[in-house]
LOZA-930716 format. One record per residue (C-alpha): residue number from 0; x negated, y, z. Coordinates in steps of 0.5 Angstrom, whole numbers, plus 500, padded with zeros to 3 digits. Example, Ala and Ser with C-alpha at 12.3 -4.5 7.8 and 13.67 -1.06 7.14 Angstrom:
BEGIN
<pt><nr>0</nr><X>475</X><Y>491</Y><Z>516</Z></pt>
<pt><nr>1</nr><X>473</X><Y>498</Y><Z>514</Z></pt>
//
This chain:
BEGIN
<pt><nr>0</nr><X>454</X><Y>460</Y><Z>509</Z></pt>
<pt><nr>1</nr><X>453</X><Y>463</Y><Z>501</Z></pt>
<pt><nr>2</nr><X>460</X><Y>468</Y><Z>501</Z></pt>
<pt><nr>3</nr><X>460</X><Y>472</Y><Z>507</Z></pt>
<pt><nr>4</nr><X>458</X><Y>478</Y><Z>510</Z></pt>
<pt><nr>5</nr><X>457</X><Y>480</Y><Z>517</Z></pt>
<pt><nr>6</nr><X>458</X><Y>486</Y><Z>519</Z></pt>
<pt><nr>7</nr><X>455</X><Y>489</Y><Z>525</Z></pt>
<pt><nr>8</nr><X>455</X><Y>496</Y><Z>530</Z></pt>
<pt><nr>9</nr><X>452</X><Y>498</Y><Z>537</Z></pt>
<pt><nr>10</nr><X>459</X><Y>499</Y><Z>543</Z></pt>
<pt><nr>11</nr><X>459</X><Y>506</Y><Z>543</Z></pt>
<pt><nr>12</nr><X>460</X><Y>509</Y><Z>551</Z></pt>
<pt><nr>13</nr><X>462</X><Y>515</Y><Z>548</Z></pt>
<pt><nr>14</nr><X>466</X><Y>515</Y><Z>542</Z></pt>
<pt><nr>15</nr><X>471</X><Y>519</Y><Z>536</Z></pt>
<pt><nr>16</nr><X>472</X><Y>514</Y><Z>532</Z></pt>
<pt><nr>17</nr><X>480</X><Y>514</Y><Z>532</Z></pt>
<pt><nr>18</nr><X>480</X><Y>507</Y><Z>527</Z></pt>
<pt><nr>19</nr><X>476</X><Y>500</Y><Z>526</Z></pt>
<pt><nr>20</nr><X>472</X><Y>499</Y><Z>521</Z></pt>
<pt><nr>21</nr><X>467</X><Y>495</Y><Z>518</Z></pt>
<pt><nr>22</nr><X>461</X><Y>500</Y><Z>519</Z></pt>
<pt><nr>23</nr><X>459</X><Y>506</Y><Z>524</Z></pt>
<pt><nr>24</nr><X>462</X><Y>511</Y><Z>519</Z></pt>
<pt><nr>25</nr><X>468</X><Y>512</Y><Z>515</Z></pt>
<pt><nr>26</nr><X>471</X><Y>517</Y><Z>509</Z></pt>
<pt><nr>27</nr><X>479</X><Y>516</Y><Z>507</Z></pt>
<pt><nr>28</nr><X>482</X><Y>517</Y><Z>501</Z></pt>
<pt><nr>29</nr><X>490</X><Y>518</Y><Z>501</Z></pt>
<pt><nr>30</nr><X>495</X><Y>519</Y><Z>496</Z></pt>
<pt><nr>31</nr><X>502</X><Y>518</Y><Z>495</Z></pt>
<pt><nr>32</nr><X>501</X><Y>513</Y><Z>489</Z></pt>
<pt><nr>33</nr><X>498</X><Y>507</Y><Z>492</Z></pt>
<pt><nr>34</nr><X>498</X><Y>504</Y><Z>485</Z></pt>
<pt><nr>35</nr><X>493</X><Y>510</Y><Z>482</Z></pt>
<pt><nr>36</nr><X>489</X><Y>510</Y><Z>489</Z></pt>
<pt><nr>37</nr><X>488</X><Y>503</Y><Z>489</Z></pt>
<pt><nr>38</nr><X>485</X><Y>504</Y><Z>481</Z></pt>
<pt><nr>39</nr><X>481</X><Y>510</Y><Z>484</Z></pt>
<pt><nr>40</nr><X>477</X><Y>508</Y><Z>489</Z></pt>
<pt><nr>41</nr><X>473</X><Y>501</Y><Z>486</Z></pt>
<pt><nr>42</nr><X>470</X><Y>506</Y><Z>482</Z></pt>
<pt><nr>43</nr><X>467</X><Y>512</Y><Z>488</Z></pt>
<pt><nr>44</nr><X>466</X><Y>505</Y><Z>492</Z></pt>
<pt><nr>45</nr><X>461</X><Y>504</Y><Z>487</Z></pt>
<pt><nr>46</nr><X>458</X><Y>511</Y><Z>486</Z></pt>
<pt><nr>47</nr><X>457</X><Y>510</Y><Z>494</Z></pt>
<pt><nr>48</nr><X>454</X><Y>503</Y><Z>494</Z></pt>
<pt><nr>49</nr><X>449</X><Y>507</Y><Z>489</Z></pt>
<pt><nr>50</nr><X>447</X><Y>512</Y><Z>494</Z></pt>
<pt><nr>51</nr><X>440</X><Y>512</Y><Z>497</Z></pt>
<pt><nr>52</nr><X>443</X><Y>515</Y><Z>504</Z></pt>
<pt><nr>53</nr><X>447</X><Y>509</Y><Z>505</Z></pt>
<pt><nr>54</nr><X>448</X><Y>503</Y><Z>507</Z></pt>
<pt><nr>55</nr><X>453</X><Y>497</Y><Z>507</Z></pt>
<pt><nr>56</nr><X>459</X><Y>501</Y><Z>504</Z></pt>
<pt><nr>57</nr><X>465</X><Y>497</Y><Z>504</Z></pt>
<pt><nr>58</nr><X>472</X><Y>498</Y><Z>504</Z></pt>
<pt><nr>59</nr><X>479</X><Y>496</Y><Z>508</Z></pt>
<pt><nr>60</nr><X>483</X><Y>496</Y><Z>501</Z></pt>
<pt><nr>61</nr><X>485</X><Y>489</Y><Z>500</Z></pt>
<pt><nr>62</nr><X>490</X><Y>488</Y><Z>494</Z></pt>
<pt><nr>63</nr><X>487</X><Y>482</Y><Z>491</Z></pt>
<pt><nr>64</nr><X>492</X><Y>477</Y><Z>495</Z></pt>
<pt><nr>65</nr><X>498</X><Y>473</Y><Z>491</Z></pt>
<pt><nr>66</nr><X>504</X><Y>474</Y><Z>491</Z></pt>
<pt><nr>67</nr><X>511</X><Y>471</Y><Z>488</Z></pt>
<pt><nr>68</nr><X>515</X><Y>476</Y><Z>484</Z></pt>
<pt><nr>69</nr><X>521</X><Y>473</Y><Z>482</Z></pt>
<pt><nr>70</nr><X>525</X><Y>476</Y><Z>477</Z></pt>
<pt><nr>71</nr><X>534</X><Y>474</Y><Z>477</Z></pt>
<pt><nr>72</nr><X>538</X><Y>473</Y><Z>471</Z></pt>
<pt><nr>73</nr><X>543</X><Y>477</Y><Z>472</Z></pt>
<pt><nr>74</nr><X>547</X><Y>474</Y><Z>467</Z></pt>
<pt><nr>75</nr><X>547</X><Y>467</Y><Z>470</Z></pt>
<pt><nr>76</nr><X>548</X><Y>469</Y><Z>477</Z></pt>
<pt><nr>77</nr><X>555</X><Y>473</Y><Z>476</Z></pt>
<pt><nr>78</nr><X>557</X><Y>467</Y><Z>472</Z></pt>
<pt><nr>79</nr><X>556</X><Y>462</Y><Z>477</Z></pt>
<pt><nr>80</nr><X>558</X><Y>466</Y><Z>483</Z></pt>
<pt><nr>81</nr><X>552</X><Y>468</Y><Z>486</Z></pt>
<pt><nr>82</nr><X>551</X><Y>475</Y><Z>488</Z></pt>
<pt><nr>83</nr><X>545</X><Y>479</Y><Z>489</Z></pt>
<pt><nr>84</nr><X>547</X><Y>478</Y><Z>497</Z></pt>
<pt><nr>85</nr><X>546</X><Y>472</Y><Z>497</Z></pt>
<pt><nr>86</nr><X>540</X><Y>470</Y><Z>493</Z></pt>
<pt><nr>87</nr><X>536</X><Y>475</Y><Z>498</Z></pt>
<pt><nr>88</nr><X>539</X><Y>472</Y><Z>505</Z></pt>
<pt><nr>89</nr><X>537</X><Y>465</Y><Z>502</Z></pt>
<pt><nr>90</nr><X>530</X><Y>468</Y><Z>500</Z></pt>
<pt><nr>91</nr><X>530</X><Y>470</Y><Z>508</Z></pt>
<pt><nr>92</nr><X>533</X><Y>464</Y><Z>511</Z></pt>
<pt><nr>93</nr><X>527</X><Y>460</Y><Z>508</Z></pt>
<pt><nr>94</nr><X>521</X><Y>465</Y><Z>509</Z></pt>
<pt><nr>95</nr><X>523</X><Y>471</Y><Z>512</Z></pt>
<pt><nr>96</nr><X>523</X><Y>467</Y><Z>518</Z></pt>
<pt><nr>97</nr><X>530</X><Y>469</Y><Z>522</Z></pt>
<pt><nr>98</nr><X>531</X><Y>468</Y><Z>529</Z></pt>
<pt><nr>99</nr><X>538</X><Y>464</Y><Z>529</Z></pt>
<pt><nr>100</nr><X>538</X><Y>464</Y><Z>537</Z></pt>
<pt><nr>101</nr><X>536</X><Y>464</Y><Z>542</Z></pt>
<pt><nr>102</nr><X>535</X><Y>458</Y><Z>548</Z></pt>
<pt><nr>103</nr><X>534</X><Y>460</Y><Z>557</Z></pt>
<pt><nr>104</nr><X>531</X><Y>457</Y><Z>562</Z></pt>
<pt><nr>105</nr><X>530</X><Y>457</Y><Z>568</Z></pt>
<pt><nr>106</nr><X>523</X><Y>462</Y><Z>568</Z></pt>
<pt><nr>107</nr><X>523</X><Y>463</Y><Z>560</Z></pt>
<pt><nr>108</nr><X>526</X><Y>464</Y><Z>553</Z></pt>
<pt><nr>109</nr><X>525</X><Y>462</Y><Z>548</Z></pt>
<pt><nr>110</nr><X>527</X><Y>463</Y><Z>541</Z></pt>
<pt><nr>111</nr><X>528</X><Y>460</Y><Z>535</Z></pt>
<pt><nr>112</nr><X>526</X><Y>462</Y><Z>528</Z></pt>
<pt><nr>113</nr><X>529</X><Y>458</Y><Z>522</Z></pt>
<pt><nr>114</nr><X>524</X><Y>458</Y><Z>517</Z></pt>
<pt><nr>115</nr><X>523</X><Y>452</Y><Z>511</Z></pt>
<pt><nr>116</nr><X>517</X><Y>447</Y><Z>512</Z></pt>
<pt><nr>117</nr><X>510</X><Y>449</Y><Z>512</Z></pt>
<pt><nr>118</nr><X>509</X><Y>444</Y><Z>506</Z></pt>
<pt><nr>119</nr><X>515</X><Y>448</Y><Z>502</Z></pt>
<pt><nr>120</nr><X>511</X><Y>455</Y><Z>503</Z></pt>
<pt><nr>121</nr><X>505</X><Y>453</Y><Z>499</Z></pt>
<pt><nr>122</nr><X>506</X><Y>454</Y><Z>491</Z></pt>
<pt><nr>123</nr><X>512</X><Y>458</Y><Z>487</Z></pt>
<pt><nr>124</nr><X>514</X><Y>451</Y><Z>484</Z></pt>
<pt><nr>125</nr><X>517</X><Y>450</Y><Z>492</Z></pt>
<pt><nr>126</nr><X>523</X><Y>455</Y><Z>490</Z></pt>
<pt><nr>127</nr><X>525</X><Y>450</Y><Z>485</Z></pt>
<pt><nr>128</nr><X>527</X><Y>446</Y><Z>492</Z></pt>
<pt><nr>129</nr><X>532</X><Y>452</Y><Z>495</Z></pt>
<pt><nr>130</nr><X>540</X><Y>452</Y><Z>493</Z></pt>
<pt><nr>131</nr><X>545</X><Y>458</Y><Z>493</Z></pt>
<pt><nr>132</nr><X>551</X><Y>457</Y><Z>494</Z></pt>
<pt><nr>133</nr><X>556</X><Y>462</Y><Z>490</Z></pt>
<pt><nr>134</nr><X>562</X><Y>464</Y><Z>491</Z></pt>
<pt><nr>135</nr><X>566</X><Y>458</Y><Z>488</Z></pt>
<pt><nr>136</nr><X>563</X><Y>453</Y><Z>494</Z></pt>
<pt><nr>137</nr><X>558</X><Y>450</Y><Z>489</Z></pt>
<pt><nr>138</nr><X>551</X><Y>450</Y><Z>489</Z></pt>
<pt><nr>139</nr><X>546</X><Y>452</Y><Z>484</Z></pt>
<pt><nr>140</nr><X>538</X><Y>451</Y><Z>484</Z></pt>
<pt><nr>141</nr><X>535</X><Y>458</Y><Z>485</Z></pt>
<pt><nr>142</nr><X>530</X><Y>455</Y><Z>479</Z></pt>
<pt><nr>143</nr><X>536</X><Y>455</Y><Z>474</Z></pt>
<pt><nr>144</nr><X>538</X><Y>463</Y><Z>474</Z></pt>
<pt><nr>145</nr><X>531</X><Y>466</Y><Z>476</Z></pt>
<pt><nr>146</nr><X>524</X><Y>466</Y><Z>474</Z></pt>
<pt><nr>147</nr><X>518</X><Y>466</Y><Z>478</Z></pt>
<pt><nr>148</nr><X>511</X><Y>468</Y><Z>476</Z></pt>
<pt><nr>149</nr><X>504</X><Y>469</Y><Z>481</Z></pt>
<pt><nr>150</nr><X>501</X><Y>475</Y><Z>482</Z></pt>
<pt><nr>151</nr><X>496</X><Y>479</Y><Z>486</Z></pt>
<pt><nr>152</nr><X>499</X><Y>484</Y><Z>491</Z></pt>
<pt><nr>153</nr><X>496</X><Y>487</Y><Z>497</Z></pt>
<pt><nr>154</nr><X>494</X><Y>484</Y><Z>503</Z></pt>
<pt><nr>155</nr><X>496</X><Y>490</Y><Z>508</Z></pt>
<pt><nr>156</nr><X>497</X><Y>497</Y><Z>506</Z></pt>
<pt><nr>157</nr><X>493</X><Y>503</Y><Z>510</Z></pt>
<pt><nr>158</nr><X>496</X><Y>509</Y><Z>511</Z></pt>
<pt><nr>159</nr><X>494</X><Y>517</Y><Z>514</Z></pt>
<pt><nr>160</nr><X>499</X><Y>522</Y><Z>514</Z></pt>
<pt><nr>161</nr><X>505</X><Y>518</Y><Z>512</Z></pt>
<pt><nr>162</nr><X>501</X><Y>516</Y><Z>505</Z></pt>
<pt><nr>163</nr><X>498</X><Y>510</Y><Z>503</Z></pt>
<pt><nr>164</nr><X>490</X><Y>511</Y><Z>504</Z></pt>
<pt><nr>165</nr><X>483</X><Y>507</Y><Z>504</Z></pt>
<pt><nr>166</nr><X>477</X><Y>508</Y><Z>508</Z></pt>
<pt><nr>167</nr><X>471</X><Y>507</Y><Z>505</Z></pt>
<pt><nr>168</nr><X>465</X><Y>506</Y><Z>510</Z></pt>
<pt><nr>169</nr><X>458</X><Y>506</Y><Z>511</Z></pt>
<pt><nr>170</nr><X>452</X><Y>506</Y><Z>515</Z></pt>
<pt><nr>171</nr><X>445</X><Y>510</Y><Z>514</Z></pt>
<pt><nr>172</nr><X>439</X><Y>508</Y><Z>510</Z></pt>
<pt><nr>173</nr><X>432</X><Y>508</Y><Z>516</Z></pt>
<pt><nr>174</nr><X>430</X><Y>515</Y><Z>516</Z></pt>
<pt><nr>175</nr><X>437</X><Y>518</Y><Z>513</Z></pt>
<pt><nr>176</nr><X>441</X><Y>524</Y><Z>517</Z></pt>
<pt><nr>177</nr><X>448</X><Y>523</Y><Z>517</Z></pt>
<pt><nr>178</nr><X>448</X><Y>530</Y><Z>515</Z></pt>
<pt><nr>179</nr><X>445</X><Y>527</Y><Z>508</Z></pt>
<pt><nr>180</nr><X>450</X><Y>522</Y><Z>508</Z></pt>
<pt><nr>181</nr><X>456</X><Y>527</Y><Z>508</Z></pt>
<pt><nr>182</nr><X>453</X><Y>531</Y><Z>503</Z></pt>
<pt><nr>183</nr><X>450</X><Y>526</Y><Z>499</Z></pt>
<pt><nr>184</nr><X>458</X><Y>522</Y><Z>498</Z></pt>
<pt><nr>185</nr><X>461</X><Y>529</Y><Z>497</Z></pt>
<pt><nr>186</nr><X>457</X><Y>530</Y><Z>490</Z></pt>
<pt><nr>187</nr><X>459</X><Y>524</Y><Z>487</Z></pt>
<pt><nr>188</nr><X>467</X><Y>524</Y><Z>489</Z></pt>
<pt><nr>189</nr><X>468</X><Y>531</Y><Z>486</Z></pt>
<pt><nr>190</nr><X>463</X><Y>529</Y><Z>479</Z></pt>
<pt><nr>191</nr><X>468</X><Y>523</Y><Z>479</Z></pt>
<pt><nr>192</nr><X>474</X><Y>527</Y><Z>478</Z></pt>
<pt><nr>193</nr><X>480</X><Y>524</Y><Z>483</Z></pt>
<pt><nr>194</nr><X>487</X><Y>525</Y><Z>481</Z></pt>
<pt><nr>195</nr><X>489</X><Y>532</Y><Z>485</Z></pt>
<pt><nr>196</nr><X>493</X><Y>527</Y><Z>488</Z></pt>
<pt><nr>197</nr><X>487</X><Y>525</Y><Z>492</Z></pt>
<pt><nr>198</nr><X>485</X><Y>527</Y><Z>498</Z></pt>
<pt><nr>199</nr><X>478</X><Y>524</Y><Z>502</Z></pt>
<pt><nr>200</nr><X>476</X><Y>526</Y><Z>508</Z></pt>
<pt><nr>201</nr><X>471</X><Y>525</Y><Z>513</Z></pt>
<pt><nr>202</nr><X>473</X><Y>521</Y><Z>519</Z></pt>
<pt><nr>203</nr><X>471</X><Y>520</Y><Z>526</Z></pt>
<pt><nr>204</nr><X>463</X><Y>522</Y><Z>528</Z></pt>
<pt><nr>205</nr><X>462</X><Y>524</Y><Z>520</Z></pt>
<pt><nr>206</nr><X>468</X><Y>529</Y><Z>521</Z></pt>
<pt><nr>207</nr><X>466</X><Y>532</Y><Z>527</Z></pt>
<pt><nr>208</nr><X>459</X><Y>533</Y><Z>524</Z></pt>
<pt><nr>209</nr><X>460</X><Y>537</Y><Z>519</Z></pt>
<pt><nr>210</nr><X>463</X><Y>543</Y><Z>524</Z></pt>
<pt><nr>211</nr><X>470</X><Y>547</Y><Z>523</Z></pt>
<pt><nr>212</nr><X>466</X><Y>552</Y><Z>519</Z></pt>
<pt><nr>213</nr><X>463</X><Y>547</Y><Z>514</Z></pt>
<pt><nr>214</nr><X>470</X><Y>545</Y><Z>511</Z></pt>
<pt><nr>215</nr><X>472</X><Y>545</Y><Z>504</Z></pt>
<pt><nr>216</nr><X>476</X><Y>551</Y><Z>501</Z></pt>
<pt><nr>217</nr><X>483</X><Y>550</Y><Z>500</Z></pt>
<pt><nr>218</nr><X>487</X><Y>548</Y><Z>494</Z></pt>
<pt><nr>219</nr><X>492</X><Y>553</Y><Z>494</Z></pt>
<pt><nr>220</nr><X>495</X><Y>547</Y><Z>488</Z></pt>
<pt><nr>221</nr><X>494</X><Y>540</Y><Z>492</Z></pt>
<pt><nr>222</nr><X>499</X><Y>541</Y><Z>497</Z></pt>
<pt><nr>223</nr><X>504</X><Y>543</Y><Z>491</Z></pt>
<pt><nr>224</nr><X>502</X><Y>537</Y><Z>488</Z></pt>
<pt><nr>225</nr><X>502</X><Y>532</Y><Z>492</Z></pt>
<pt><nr>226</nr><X>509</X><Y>534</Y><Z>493</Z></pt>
<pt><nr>227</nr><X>510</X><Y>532</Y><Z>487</Z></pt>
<pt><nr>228</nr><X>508</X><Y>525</Y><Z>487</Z></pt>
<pt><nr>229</nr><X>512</X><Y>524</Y><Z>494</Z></pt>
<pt><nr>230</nr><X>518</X><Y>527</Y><Z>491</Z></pt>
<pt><nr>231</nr><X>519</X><Y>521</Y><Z>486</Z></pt>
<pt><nr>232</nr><X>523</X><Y>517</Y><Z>490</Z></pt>
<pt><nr>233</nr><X>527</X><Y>522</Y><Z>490</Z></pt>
<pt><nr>234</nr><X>529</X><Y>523</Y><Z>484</Z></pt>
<pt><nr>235</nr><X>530</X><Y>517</Y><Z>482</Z></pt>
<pt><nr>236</nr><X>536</X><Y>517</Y><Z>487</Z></pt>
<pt><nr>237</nr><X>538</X><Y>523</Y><Z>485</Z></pt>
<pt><nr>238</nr><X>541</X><Y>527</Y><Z>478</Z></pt>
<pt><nr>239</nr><X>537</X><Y>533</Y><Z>478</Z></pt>
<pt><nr>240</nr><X>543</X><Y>538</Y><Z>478</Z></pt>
<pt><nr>241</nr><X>544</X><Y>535</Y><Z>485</Z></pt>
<pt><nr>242</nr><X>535</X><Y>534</Y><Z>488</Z></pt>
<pt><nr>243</nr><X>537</X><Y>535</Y><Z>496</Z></pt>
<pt><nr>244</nr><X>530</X><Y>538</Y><Z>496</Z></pt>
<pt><nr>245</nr><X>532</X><Y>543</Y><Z>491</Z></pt>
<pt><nr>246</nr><X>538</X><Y>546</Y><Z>494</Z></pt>
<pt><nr>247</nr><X>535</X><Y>547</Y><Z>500</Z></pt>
<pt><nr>248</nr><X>530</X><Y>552</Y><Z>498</Z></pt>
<pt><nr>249</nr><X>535</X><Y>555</Y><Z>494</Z></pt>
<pt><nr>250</nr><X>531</X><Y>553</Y><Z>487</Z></pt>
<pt><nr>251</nr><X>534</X><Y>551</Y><Z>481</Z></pt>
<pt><nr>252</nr><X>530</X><Y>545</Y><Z>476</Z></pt>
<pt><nr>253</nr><X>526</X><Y>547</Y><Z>470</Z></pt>
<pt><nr>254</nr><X>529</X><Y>547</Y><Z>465</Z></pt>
<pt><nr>255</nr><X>525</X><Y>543</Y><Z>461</Z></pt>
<pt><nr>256</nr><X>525</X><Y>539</Y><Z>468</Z></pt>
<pt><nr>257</nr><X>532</X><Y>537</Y><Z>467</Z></pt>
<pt><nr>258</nr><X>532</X><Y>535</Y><Z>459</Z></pt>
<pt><nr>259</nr><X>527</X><Y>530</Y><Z>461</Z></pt>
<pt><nr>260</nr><X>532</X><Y>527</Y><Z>466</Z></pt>
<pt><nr>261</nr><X>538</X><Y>527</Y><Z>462</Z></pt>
<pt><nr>262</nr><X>538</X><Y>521</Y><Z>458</Z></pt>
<pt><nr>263</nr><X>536</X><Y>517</Y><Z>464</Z></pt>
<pt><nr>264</nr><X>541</X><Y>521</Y><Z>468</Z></pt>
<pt><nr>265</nr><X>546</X><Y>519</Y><Z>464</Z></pt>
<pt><nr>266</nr><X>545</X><Y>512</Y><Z>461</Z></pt>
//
């Protein structure tokens, strides 16, 4: 059938492979912003695609599914009742797939989820079917104080380390080692000029091919940097003047640190 790729790998009796993949081979990318790795790694999945040592590189990243944002005018929902609660227990009630009970038998247990039709799931138009109630008892169409508009969203998010991560696999050209393999993806990965932020690594058996004395050396900076990256949410939780990370090793913010956060601390 025109569109599909088959992918296809020998059952291995002996194996070191922790993950599935596509192909034999595997190479990881983790960062802890998952908006500036899914930028980054199209781009070195081409690079490789380009590789004579490669076959059949592909990739488990799948951010171009469809998803609905809907954006709450805030104004009109505290003037008709409705509270943020309670738009969000609409939107789960109809989608979320709540268990409401749970019914017993005699040999089973069966539970029972609510959830709206399947006919009233297909389109972003079909919210304009759902009613909130305020706190006045009426009803309101969740179309009159919200807005809804499609847009790509990721499918699945993979992660390694507790930090979002893609899997770039691969399999040898006919008369490539995987010794070639390895060295000929780490040349284009540090020509391309990844974020710091992001890490690759080998996987499975081309890990274990390239030995424990074949390791890069160290970035005495990446692992300082990286907790930058996953010290954001943080900070946006936190003033400066009160970072818990901070007071726990006893260290003061920068001071130039703390004027960049100053009019977003106090507004």
């Amino acid at each position: 059938m025109q569109g599909i790729t088959l992918f296809m790998q020998p059952v291995q009796d002996l194996t070191v492979e922790d993950r599935v993949s596509r192909t034999q081979y595997q190479y990881t990318l983790e960062d802890p912003d998952g908006a500036e790795l899914a930028a980054w790694a199209p781009r070195l999945l081409d690079r490789l695609r380009a590789l004579p040592a490669l076959r059949d590189v592909s990739t488990d990243l799948q951010d171009h599914g469809v998803g609905t944002a809907i954006a709450i005018d805030r104004s009109t929902a505290s003037r008709l009742g409705v509270s943020p609660q309670i738009l969000d227990d609409t939107l789960y009630d109809a989608f979320g797939q709540r268990q409401v009970s749970t019914i017993f038998t005699q040999v089973n247990q069966y539970r029972v989820v609510l959830e709206v039709k399947p006919d009233f799931r297909q389109t972003a138009s079909s919210l304009d079917g759902l009613y909130v109630r305020g706190t006045n008892g009426g009803t309101v169409p969740l179309g009159a104080l919200s807005t809804a508009t499609e847009k790509t969203a990721p499918i699945a998010i993979s992660r390694q380390g507790q930090f979002p991560a893609v899997t770039l696999s691969f399999n040898l050209a006919p008369g490539a080692s995987l010794g070639d393999a390895v060295r000929a993806i780490e040349a284009p990965t540090q020509r391309l000029g990844l974020p710091a932020s992001i890490e690759g690594s080998f996987q499975g058996t081309a890990q274990a091919s390239r030995g424990a004395g074949q390791r890069a050396p160290a970035d005495p900076g990446r692992a300082s940097r990286r907790l930058h990256h996953a010290r954001r949410a943080l900070r946006e939780l936190y003033p400066p003047d009160h970072d818990p990370l901070d007071l726990a090793v006893g260290r003061r913010p920068a001071p130039c640190w703390r004027s960049s956060f100053a009019g977003w601390s106090s507004g």
